[in-house]
N, C-alpha and C positions, 0 to 999 in steps of 0.2 A: 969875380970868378963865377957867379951864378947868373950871372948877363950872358958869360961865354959859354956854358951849357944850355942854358936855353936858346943861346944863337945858334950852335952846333942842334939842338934837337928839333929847331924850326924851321932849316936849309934842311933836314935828313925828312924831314916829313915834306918838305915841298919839293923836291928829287924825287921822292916814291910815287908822289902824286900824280907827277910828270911824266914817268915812266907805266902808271895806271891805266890800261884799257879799259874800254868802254865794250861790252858784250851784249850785243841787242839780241833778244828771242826774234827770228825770222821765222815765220810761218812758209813753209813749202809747200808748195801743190804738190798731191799725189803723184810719184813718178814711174813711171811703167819701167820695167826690167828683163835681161836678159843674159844670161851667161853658161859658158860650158865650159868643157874639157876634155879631150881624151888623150890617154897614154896608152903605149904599146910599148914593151920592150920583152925581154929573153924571159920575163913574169910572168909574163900575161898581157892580157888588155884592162884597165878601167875607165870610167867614165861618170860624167856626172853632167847635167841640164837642167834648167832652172828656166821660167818666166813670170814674172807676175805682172798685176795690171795698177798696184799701186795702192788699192780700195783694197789689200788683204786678200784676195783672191790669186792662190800662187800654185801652179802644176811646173810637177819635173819628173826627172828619171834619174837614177844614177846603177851600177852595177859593176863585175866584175868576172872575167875568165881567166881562170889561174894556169901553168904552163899544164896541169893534169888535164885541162878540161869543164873539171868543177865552176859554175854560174851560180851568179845570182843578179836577178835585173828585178830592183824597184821601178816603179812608177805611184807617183802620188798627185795626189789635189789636198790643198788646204784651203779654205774658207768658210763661210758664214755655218756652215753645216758640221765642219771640225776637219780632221788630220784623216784623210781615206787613202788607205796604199795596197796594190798589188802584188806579191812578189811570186818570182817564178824564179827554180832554182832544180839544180840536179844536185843538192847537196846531201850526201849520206847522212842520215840518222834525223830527218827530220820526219813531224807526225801531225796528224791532225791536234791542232792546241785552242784552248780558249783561255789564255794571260788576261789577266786587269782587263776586263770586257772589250778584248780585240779577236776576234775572229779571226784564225788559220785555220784554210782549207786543202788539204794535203793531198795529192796522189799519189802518195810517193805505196810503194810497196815494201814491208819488212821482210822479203825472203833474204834467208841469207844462207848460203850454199858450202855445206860442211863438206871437206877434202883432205881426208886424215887428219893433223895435226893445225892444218892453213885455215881459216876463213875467208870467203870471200864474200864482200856486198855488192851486188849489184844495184848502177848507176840509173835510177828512174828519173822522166822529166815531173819536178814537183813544180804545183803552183797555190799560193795564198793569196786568201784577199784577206785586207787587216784593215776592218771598222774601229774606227775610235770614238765613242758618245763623248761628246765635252759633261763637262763636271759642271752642274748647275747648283743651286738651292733655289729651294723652293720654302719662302717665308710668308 
């Protein structure tokens, strides 16, 4: 009886074995890239673009116009320097900001136009640039 368990468990381990791949680490060479997309329908338009050169170095753009009107268009760089983006945008209620050390630069204007009981804002063209410092130490 303990012959035909150990035959049963030395066919079960030579079947797994057989069925076992072999996973070799392949080194790839840097590969350059490129990708997009735009949609339009009864929403809006969005969009989005992408290149990079493989070495870490990657610009794009991506944005949005909604059926109101309302934008906003990114464009960024990443590389050896860190994450640097632009945005421009006519989005109400945005302000000049300084977030976790990224710079927004705003033109946007706060007037807001009182008419009895309604408010109205008016729609300014805004635009930010957004610096990101990478996070180092220093030991």
């Amino acid at each position: 009886m303990i012959a035909k368990v150990l035959l049963i468990i030395a066919l079960s381990g030579a079947a797994f074995s057989s069925h076992h791949e072999h996973h070799e680490n392949h080194h790839h060479h840097p590969q350059p890239y490129k990708f997009g997309y735009e949609v339009k329908d009864h929403h809006g338009e969005q969009h989005r673009h992408e290149h990079g050169d493989g070495h870490g170095n990657i610009q794009g753009s991506y944005g949005f116009t909604d059926h109101r009107g309302i934008h906003r268009e990114v464009n960024y760089v990443a590389d050896h320097h860190g994450f640097r983006a632009t945005v421009k945008t006519n989005e109400p209620g945005t302000a000049n900001q300084d977030p976790a050390d990224v710079k927004i630069h705003s033109t946007a204007q706060h007037d807001l136009h009182h008419d009895g009981h309604h408010h109205q804002q008016q729609s300014h063209h805004q635009q930010y640039t957004i610096i990101y410092k990478p996070w180092t130490t220093n030991k």
